[in-house]
DRENVEX-535557 format. One line per 3 residues: number of its first residue (from 1); their letters; for each residue x, y, z of C-alpha. Coordinates in steps of 0.5 Angstrom, whole numbers, plus 500, padded with zeros to 3 digits. Layout:
// residues N
NUM> a> X Y Z | ... $
//
This chain:
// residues 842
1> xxx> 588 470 500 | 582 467 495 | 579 473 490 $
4> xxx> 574 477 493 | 568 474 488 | 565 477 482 $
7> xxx> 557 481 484 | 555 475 479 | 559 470 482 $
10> xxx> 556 472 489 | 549 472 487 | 549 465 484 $
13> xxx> 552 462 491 | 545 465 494 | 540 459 495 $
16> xxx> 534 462 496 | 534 465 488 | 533 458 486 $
19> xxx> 537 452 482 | 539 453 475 | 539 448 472 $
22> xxx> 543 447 465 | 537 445 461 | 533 451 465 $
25> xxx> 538 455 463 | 539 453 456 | 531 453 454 $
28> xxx> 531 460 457 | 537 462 452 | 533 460 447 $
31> xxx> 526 464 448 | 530 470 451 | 532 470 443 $
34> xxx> 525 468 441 | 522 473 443 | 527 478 442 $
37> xxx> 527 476 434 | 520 478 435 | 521 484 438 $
40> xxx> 526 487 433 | 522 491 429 | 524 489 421 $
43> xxx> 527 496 420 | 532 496 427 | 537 490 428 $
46> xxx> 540 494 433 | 536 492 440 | 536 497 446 $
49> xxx> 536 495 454 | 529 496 453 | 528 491 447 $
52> xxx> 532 486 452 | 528 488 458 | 522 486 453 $
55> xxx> 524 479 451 | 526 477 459 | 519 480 461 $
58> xxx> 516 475 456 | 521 469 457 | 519 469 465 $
61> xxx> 512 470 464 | 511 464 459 | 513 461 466 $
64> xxx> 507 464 468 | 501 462 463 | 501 454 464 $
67> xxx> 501 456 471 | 495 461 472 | 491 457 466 $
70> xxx> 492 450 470 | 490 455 476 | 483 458 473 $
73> xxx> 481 451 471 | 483 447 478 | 479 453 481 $
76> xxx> 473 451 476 | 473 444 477 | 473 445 485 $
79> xxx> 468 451 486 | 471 453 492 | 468 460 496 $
82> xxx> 473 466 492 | 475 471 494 | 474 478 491 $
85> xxx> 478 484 495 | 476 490 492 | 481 496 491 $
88> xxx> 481 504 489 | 489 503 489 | 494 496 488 $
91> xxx> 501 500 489 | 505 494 485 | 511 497 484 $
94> xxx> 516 492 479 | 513 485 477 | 519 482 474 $
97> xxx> 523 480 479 | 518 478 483 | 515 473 479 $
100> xxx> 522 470 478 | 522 470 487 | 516 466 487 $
103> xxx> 518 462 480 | 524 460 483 | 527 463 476 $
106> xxx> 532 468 479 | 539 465 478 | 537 462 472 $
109> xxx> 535 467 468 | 541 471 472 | 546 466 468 $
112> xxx> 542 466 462 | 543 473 460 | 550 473 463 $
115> xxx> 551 468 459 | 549 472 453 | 553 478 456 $
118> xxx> 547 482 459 | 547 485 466 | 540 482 470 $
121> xxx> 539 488 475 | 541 493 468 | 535 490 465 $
124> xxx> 531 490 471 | 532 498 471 | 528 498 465 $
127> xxx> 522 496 468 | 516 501 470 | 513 502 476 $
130> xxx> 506 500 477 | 504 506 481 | 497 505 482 $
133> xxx> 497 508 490 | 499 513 495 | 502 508 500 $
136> xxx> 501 505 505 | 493 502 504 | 495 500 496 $
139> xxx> 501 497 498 | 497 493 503 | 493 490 498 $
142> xxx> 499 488 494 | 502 485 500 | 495 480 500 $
145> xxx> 495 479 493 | 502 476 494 | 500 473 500 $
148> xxx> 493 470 498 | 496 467 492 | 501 464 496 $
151> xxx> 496 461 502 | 492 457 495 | 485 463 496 $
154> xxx> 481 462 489 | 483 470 490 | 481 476 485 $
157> xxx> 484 484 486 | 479 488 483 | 481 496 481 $
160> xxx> 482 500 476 | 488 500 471 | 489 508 472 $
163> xxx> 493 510 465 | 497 516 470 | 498 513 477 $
166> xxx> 502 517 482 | 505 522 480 | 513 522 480 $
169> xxx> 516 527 485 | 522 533 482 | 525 536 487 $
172> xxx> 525 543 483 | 529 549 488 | 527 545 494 $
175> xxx> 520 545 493 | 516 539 490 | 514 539 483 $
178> xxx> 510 534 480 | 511 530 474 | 505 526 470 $
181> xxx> 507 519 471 | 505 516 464 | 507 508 466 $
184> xxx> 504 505 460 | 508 509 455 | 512 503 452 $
187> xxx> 507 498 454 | 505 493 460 | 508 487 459 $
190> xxx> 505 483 464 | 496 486 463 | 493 482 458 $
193> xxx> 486 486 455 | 480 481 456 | 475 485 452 $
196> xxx> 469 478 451 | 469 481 459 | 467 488 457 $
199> xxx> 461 490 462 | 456 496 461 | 457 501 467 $
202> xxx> 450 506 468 | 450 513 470 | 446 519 471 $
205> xxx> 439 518 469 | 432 517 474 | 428 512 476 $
208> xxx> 421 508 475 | 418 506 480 | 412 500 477 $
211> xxx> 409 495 480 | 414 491 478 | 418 494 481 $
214> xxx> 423 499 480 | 427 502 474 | 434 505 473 $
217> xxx> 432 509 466 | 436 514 461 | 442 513 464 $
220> xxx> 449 514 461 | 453 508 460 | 461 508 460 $
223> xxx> 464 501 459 | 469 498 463 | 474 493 460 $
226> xxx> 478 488 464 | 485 487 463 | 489 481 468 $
229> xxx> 495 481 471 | 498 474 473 | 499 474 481 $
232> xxx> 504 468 482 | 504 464 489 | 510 464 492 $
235> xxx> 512 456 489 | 506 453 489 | 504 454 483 $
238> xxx> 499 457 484 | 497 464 480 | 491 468 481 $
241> xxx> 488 474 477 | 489 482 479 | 483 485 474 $
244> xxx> 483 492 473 | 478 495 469 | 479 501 464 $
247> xxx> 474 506 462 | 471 506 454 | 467 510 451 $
250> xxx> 461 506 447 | 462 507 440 | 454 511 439 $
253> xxx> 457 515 444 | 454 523 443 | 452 520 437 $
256> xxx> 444 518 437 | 443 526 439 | 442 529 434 $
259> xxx> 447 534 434 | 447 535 425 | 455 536 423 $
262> xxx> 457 535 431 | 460 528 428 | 467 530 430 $
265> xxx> 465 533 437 | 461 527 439 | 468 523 437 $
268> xxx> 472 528 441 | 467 527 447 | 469 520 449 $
271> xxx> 474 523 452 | 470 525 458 | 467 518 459 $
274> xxx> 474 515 459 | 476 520 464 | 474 516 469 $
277> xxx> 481 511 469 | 485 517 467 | 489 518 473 $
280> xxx> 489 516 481 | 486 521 486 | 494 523 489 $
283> xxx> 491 523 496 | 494 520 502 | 488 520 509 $
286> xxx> 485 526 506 | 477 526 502 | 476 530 496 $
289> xxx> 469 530 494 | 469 530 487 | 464 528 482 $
292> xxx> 470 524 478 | 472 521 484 | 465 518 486 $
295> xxx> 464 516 478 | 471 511 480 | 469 508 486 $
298> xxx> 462 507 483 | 466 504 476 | 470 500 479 $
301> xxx> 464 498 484 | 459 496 479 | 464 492 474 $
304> xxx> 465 488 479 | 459 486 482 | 457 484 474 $
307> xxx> 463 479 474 | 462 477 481 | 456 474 479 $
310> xxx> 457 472 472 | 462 467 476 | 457 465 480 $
313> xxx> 451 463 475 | 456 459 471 | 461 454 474 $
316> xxx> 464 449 469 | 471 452 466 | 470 456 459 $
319> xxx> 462 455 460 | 458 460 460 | 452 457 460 $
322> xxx> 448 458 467 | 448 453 472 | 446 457 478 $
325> xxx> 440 462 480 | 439 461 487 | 442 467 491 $
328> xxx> 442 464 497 | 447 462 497 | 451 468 495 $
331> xxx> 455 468 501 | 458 461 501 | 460 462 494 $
334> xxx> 463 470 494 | 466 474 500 | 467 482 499 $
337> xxx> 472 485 502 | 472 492 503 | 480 496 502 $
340> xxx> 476 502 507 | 470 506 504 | 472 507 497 $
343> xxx> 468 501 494 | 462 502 500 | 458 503 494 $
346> xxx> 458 496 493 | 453 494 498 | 448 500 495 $
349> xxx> 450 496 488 | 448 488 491 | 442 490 493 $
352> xxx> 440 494 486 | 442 487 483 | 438 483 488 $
355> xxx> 432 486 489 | 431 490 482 | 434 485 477 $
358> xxx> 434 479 481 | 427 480 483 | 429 479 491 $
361> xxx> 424 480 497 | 428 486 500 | 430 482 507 $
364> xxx> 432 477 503 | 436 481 499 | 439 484 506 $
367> xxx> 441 478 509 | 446 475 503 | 449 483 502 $
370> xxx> 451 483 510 | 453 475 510 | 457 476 503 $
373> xxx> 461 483 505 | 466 486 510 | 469 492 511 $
376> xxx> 477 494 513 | 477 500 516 | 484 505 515 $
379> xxx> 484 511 518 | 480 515 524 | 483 522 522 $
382> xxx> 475 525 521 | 478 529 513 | 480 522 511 $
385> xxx> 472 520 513 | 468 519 506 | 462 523 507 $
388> xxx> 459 524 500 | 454 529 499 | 447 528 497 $
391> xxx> 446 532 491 | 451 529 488 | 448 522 489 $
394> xxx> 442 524 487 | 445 527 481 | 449 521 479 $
397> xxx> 446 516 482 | 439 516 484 | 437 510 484 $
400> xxx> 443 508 489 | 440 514 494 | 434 512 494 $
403> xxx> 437 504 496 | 442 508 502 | 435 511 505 $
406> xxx> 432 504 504 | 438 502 508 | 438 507 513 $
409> xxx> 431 507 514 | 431 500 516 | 437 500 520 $
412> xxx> 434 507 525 | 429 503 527 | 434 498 529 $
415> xxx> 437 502 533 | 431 505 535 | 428 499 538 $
418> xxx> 434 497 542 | 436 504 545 | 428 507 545 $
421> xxx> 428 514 546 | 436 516 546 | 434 520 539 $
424> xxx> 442 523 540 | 444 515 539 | 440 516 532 $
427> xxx> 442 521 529 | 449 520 531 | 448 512 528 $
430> xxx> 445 516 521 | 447 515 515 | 445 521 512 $
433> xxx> 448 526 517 | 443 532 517 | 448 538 519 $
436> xxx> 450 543 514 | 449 540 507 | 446 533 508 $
439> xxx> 452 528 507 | 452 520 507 | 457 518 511 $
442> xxx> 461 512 508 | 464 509 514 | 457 508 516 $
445> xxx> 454 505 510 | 459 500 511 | 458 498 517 $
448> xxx> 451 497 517 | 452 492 510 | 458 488 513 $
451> xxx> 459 482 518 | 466 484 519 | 468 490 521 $
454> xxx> 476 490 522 | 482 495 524 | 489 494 522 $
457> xxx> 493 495 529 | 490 492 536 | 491 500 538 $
460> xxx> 487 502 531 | 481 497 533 | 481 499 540 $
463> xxx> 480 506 538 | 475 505 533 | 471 501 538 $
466> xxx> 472 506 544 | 471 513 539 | 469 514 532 $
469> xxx> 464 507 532 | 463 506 540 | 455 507 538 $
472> xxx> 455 502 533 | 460 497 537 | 454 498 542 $
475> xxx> 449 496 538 | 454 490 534 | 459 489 539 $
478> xxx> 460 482 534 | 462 485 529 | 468 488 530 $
481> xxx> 476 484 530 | 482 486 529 | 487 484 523 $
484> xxx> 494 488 524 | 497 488 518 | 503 485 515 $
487> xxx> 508 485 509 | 511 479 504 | 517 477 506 $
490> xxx> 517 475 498 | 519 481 497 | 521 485 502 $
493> xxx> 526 480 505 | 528 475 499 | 527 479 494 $
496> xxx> 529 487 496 | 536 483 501 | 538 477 499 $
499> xxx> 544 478 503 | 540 477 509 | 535 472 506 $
502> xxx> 541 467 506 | 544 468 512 | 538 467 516 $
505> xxx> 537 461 511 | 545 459 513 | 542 458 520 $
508> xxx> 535 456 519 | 534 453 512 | 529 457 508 $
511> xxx> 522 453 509 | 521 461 514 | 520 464 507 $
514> xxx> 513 461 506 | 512 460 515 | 515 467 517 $
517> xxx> 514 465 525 | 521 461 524 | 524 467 525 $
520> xxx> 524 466 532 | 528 459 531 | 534 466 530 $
523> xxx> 532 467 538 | 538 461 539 | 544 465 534 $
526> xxx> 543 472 538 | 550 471 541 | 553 467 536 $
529> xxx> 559 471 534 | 559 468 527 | 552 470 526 $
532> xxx> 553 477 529 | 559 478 524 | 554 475 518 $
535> xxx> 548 480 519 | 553 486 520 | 557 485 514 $
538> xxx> 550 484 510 | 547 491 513 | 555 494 511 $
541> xxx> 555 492 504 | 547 495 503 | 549 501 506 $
544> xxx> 555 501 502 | 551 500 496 | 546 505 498 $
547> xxx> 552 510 498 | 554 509 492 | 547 510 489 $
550> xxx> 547 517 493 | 553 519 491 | 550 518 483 $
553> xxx> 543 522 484 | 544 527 490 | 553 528 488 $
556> xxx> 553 528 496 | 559 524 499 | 556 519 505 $
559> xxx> 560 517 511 | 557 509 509 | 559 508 518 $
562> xxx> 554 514 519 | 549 511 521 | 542 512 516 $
565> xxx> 537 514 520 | 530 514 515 | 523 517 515 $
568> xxx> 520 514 509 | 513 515 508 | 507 520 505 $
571> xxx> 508 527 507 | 503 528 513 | 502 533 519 $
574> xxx> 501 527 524 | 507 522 522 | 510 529 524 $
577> xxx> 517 529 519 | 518 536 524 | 519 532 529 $
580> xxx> 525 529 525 | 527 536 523 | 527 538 530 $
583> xxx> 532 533 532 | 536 534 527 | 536 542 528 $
586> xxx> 538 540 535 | 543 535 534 | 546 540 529 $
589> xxx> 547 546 534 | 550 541 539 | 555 539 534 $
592> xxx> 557 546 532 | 557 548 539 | 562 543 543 $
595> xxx> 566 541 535 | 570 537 538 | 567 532 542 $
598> xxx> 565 525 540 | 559 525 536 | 556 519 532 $
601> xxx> 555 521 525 | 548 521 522 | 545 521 515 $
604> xxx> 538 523 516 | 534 521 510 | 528 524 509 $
607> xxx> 522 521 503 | 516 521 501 | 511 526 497 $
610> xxx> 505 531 499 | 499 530 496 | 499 537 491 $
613> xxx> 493 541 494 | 497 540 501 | 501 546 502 $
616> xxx> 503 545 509 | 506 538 507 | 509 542 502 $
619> xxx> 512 547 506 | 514 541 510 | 519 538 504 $
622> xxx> 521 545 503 | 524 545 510 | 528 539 509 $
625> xxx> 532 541 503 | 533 548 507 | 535 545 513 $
628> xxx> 540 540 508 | 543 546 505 | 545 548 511 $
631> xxx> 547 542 514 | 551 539 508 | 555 545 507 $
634> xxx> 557 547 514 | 565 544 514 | 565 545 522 $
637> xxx> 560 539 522 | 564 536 517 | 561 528 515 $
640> xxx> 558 528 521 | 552 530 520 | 547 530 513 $
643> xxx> 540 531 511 | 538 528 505 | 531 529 502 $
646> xxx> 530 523 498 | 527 525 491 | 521 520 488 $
649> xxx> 520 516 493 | 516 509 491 | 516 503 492 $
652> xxx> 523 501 488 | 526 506 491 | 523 503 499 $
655> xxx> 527 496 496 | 533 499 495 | 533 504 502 $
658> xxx> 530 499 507 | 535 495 507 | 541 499 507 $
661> xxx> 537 503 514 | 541 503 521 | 534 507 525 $
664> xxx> 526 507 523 | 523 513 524 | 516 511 526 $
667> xxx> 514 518 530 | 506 520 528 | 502 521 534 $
670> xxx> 499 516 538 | 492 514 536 | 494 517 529 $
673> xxx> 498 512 525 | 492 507 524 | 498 501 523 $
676> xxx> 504 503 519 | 507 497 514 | 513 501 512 $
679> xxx> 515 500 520 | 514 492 519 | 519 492 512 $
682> xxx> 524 497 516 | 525 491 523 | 524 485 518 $
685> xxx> 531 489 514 | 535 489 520 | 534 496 522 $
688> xxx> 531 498 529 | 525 503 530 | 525 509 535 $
691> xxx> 518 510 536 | 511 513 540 | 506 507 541 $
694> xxx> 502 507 536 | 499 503 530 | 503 496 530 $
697> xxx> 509 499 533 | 506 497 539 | 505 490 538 $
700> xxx> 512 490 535 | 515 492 541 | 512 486 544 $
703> xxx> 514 481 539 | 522 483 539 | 522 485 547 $
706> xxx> 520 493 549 | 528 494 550 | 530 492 542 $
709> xxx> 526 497 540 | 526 505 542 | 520 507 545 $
712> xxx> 518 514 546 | 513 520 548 | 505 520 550 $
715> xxx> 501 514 550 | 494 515 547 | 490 517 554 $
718> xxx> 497 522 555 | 494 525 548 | 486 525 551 $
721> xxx> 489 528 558 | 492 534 553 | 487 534 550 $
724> xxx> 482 536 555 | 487 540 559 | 488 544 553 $
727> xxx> 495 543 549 | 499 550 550 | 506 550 545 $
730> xxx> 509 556 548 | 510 551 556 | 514 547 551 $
733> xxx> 518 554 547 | 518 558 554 | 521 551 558 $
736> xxx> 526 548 554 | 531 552 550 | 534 548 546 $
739> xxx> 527 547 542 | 527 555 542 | 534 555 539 $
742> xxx> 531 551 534 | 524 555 532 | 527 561 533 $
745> xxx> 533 559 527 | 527 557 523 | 523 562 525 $
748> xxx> 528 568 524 | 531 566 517 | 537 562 519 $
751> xxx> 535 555 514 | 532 561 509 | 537 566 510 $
754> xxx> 535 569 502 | 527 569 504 | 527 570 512 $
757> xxx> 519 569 513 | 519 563 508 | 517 559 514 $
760> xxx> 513 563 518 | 507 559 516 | 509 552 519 $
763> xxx> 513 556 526 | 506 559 526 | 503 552 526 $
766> xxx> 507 549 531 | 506 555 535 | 498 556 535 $
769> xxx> 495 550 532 | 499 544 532 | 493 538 532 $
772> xxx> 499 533 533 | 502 536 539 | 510 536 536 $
775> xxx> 513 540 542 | 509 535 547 | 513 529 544 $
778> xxx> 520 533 544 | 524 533 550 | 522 525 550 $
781> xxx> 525 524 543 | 530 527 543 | 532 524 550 $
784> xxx> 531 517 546 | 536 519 540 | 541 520 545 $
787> xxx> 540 513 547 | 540 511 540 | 547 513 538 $
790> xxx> 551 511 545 | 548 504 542 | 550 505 536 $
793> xxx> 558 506 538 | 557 499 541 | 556 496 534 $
796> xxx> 555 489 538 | 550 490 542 | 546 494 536 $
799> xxx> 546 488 532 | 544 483 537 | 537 488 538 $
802> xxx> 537 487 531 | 537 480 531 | 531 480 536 $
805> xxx> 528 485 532 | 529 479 526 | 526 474 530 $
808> xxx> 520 477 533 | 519 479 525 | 514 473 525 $
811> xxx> 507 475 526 | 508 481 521 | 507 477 515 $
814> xxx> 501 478 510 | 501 471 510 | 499 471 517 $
817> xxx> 494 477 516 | 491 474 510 | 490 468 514 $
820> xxx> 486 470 519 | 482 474 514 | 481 468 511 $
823> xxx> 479 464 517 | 475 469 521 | 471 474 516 $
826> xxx> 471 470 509 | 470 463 512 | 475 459 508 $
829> xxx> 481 455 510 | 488 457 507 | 492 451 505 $
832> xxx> 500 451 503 | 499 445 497 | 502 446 492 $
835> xxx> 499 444 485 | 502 440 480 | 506 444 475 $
838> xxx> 503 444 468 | 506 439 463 | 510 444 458 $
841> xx> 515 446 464 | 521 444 463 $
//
């Protein structure tokens, strides 16, 4: 019998990472020492990982330089319409070996440094989370990233290069502690500060109106310095810009006052100012109406906008030199995307430049703004909804409220004329909401200064039209569409499972990488025994990998034939993590109560943060360590039955785990999920999906087959029927004793037996004011977890609905979404070209 193969030797038979060449990896070897010498300091001859990590990191993005040079000038000399996609949050996670994926770098780095006697994925280790998002929306926007760069889009990222992103998560006595996440400690390697593009942002302040107009005066100024992150395309050669802006202090800031003596306070104020990128607001669909925040969103907002329209006055490569004054043309030339409401200052903003700067007649102004932004809607939970309060404005910007009155006032007498005398109409359709403390409604702004409106799921477009927006769909019914999300599968297929990737490229070739929907050409190998054995022994392998991990960081011993049940995600009432947590109290009294049956052993893993002022969500999390402790330690149950509550779940950490997932637990209550993106990376893993019909699940059912999924509980007119008839918890607790075993245990002190009342709070909740309706949903779910494990004891037809699951995975491609952003809101067309690559590449 033939040696099993090394790790090392295993990875260089895996196509899909690229040839390595000898005189490729030759050439590697030497910048790799190149930039090591330069990285050892005079005084260190000894060099860390990190040092190591460093000079690969340099090695690999000299690759890149060539490419994205060549690019900027191609875009220059072609002037295509671009792209600006505007963003509060860009969740990166690692770069390094991304940019190897779509290099085709990956194997010969590999042998590179195993030549020099280091390990890939140890240096690798060394690479910082960029953290700069919460989840699912800025994790979104670096899926399109990778995506628009791969589909040839002149495409530009817009944000905030935050110096704190997410915090990172301690799981402290069970409770959630929160940790400052200081990514820029050792540098970024892959950001290059572009101070000749530094941009003066203005605040606070009033206005002058003069015949000649208007004038925003005695403002504050803060300046914002752009820093530029590589997007490489997946092997086109291709490389775009994310540019994130940082805030600076001007050197006269608190200076000019005439603060005698105070020289040394003036210095330490500019911190105030620089505030403004410290750190990213850690809520996840929920608003926090505070006055730094608004400064971000207006920050990054105006920034922009000054860059957009110097890139679109001038147009030679290097050039600065003015060839372009016509606005009109604006909209052929520029497309805003909107990332929810967070940039809706945008279109107040335009319309400052236009008409105060620019000299532009108001309605022409109008015209350009529509016709140039677009705005994706995310959410329809009401505490998400950006509802900004007047005062506030007034104060920080008035020169904009004065704008957002212009607007609304033009825009009521639309609405007025198409709908005369239905009042109720205008003041729903209002920007400005008038009840209580006057608010401008966010979503509204975007709405009225859009020509395109999306959602992210066909249910969540449906619902906006149907509900939160139906007046507006009435007054515009053309403006809304639909764009379901999707996910690279550069990185989440290629780079987070190439076990997978080369099997399915065994059969298929690899061209499905760039073309996603090939995955259906699977549909031919569902009965094929070799490839039902081949996707097995991927999984198993990963499970095998992920238990060794376990066992590392949590010293719990994992069964690796369990099944790994997963529920990923930020911790939120509506995803309903109680639910998951009633099923496993409920499979656990099972166990205990008949020991001796035959019962499919689980691993139920459990991730994600809460925001810190959430106190349910935190409550939530204390739940599930508790019930962990329990379980675990119960030597009745034995290996059958474990809880695991994953600390610091983050984009490196969802590469790792997706992977090695058996089941995917996407439960929230339907019409509350607007899509979901982690329920796409889990199908497209090989896991299967138990879940209710909401967000993307729906369409994920239609693609892989309603019977490969495990489909389950209210639909949305269930939910509204409830609603109106009134959603009693206690029906539920009374009727079904299983349920009330569980609650009783929680209730009674049973998972807190030192702190009996502990849970009180949440059993209060779930009993008198549960929005999400868990108990409605109960009996179903558990009904459907009973189907889930009598398929996984027959491992053959598991994995053949897993290979439908893979093969339905095609539409859920950010190429694909991307697409049709580009087709039906921006007006460009994407192309699968690829440039030539630039001369200095060996």
């Amino acid at each position: 019998m033939s040696k099993p193969l090394s790790d090392h030797e295993r990875k260089k038979q895996i196509s899909v990472r690229g040839l390595a060449g000898v005189e490729n990896i030759s050439a590697l070897k030497q910048d790799f020492n190149r930039h090591l010498h330069f990285t050892l300091v005079k005084d260190r001859n000894v060099a860390t990982r990190r040092d190591y990590f460093f000079a690969l990191a340099h090695t690999v993005r000299e690759h890149l330089i060539g490419r994205w040079i060549r690019t900027q000038q191609h875009y220059y000399e072609k002037d295509p319409k671009r792209v600006y996609y505007i963003s509060l949050e860009f969740y990166m996670g690692r770069t390094l070996q991304n940019t190897m994926v779509n290099l085709a770098l990956e194997n010969a780095c590999d042998e590179a440094m195993y030549q020099l006697g280091l390990d890939m994925e140890e240096l690798q280790d060394m690479e910082e989370d960029a953290g700069l998002g919460n989840g699912g929306l800025g994790r979104l926007a670096a899926c399109f990233l990778d995506s628009m760069a791969s589909l040839g889009l002149a495409a530009y990222g817009y944000g905030i290069r935050y110096e704190f992103g997410i915090f990172n998560q301690k799981i402290v006595n069970g409770w959630q502690v929160e940790e400052a996440d200081d990514w820029l400690r050792f540098g970024n390697p892959w950001e290059k500060a572009r101070p000749e593009y530094m941009r003066p942002v203005h605040f606070y302040g009033r206005t002058e109106h003069h015949s000649d107009g208007v004038k925003w005066v005695d403002t504050q100024v803060v300046l914002a310095l752009p820093y530029d992150t590589p997007i490489p395309g997946y092997r086109n050669n291709i490389v775009n810009t994310m540019r994130l802006w940082s805030a600076k202090a001007p050197c006269e800031f608190n200076l000019k006052d005439f603060n005698v003596g105070g020289y040394i306070q003036a210095v330490l104020d500019r911190n105030l100012a620089e505030n403004i990128s410290r750190v990213l607001y850690p809520n996840d669909n929920f608003f926090e109406g505070k006055e730094l925040r608004l400064k971000q969103e207006y920050f990054v907002v105006s920034a922009t906008l000054q860059d957009i329209i110097r890139r679109f006055k001038v147009s030679k490569f290097g050039s600065r030199e003015i060839v372009r004054t016509d606005f009109s043309k604006l909209p052929d030339k520029v497309a805003i995307q909107l990332n929810d409401t967070h940039p809706a200052m945008a279109i107040p903003e335009l319309m400052r430049v236009l008409v105060d700067e620019e000299k532009l007649q108001w309605d022409m102004a109008w015209d350009i703004c529509v016709r140039t932004c677009a705005y994706t809607n995310h959410t329809v939970l009401p505490e998400a909804l950006e509802r900004w309060p007047v005062d506030l404005f007034a104060h920080l910007l008035p020169r904009h409220l004065e704008i957002v009155y212009e607007i609304n006032r033009r825009h009521l007498e639309r609405v007025a004329a198409k709908f005369p005398g239905d009042n109720d109409r205008l003041s729903r359709m209002s920007l400005i909401e008038e009840c209580g403390q006057k608010r401008i409604n966010m979503a509204h702004l975007c709405i009225v200064g859009s020509h395109a409106v999306n959602g992210v799921a066909r249910i969540h477009s449906d619902i906006l039209k149907a509900t939160v927006f139906k007046d507006f769909y009435e007054m515009e019914p053309d403006k809304f569409q639909n764009k379901t999300n999707g996910i690279t599968p550069r990185r989440w297929l290629v780079m987070c499972n190439p076990g997978l990737a080369e099997v399915i490229a065994e059969r298929i070739g690899e061209d499905f990488i760039r073309d996603l929907d090939q995955l259906k050409d699977l549909l031919n190998f569902v009965n094929d025994e070799a490839f039902i054995r081949d996707v097995a022994k991927v999984k198993q392998e990963n499970k095998l990998k992920f238990a060794v991990h376990l066992e590392e960081h949590y010293k719990v011993k994992i069964n690796p034939n369990s099944m790994f049940d997963l529920q990923v995600k930020r911790i939120h009432e509506y995803k309903r993590q109680l639910l998951n947590c009633l099923h496993i109290i409920t499979y656990y009294n099972r166990i205990k109560k008949e020991p001796n049956k035959q019962w499919t052993p689980r691993t139920v893993m459990i991730g994600g943060k809460a925001a810190p002022g959430y106190h349910t969500a935190k409550m939530i999390i204390r739940l599930i360590t508790a019930i962990g402790e329990v379980v675990n330690n119960d030597p009745v149950v034995g290996d059958r039955l474990k809880v695991i509550f994953l600390e610091n779940y983050r984009v490196t950490l969802a590469e790792r785990v997706i992977p090695a997932s058996d089941l995917s637990e996407q439960i929230s209550t339907a019409g509350t999920e607007a899509s979901g993106t982690g329920n796409m990376k889990f199908m497209l893993n090989g896991a299967l999906t138990i879940g209710t019909m909401d967000g993307a699940n729906v369409e994920m059912a239609e693609e892989a087959g309603e019977g490969n999924i495990f489909i389950f509980g209210m639909l949305v007119d269930d939910v509204d029927a409830l609603d109106k008839k009134g959603y009693n918890a206690q029906e539920y607790y009374n009727r079904l004793p299983e349920l009330k075993q569980a609650i009783d245990q929680i209730a009674g002190g049973f998972f807190s037996p030192k702190q009996p009342d502990l849970f009180k709070e949440i059993v209060n909740m779930l009993m008198n004011h549960d929005r999400f309706k868990v108990f409605a949903d109960y009996e179903e779910y558990i009904k459907c977890q009973e189907k889930v494990n009598a398929l996984y004891k027959d491992p053959k037809e598991w994995t053949k609905k897993v290979i439908y699951n893979i093969a339905g995975c095609g539409k859920f491609s950010s190429d694909r979404t991307i697409a049709q952003y580009a087709r039906e809101i921006w007006g460009v067309e994407p192309s699968l070209e690829k440039l030539p690559p630039p001369d200095d590449m060996q």
